[in-house]
C-alpha positions as CSV (number, residue, x, y, z in Angstrom):
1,X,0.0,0.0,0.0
2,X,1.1,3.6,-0.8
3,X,1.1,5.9,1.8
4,X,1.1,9.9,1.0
5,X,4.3,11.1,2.3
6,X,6.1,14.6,2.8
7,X,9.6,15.3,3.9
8,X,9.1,18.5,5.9
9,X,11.8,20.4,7.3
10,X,11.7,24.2,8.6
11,X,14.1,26.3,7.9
12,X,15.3,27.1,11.1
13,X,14.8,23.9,12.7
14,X,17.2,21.5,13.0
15,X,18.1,18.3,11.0
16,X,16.4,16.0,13.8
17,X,13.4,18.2,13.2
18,X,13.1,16.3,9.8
19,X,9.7,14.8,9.8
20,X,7.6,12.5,7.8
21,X,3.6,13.5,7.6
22,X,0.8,13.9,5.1
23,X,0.1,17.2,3.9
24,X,0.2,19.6,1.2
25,X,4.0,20.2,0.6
26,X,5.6,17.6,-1.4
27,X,3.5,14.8,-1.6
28,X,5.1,11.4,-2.0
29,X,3.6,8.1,-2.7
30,X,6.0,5.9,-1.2
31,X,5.9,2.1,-0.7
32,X,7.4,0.6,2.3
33,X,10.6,-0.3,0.9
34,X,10.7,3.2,-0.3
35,X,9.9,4.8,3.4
36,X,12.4,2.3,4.5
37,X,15.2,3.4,2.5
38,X,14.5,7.2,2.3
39,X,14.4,7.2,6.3
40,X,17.7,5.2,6.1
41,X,18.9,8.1,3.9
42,X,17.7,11.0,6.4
43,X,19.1,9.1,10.0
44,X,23.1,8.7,7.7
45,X,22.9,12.4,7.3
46,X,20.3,13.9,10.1
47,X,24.2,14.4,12.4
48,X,25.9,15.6,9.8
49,X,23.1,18.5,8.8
50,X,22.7,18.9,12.9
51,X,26.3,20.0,12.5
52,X,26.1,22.5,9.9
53,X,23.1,23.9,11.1
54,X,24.8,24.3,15.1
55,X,28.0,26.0,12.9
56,X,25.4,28.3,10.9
57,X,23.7,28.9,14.5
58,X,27.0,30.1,15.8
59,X,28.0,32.3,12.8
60,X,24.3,34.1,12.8
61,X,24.3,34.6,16.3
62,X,28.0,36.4,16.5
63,X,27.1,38.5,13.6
64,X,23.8,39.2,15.1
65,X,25.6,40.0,18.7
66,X,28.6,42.7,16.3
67,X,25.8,44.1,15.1
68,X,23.9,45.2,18.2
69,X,26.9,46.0,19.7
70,X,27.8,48.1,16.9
71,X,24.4,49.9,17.3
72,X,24.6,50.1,21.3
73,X,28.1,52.2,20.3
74,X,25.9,55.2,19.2
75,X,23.3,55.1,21.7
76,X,23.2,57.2,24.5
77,X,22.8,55.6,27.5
78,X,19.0,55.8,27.9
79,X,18.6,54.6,24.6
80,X,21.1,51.9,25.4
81,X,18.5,50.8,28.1
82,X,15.4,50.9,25.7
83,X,17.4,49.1,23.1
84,X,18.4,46.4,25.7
85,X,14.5,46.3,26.7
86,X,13.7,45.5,22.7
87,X,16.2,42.8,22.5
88,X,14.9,40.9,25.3
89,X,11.3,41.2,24.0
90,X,12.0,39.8,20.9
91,X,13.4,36.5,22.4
């Protein structure tokens, strides 16, 4: 029996977040063997995408953290402490 399969995968999201459901992305019609082999195909790679995703992580967030810093440098202090404020909303 063929079961209607996606690969999903957000963006920002991990490897591990890989997931198999229905729905309306791309649609699939995969036999077992097939499921078998093409979740075979995501575990051999799901550490090494983990990886590059952490080293991506790590590269955004420094860039992210020279830039505010950067911004923080012409601030006056009261606007230091509103821009502080608007940082730690948006987490």
């Amino acid at each position: 029996m063929r079961v209607p399969l996606i690969v999903a995968h957000r963006i920002d999201a991990p490897a591990s977040a890989v997931q198999w459901r229905a729905g309306p992305a791309i649609k699939l019609q995969l036999d077992a063997g097939q499921q078998d082999q093409v979740k075979k195909i995501l575990d051999e790679h799901r550490a090494h995408l983990d990886q590059v995703h952490r080293e991506a992580r790590e590269k955004f967030d420094k860039e992210q953290e020279e830039l505010q810093n950067a911004v923080r440098g012409v601030l006056h202090p009261d606007q230091q402490e509103k821009f502080q404020r608007f940082l730690e909303r948006r987490r």
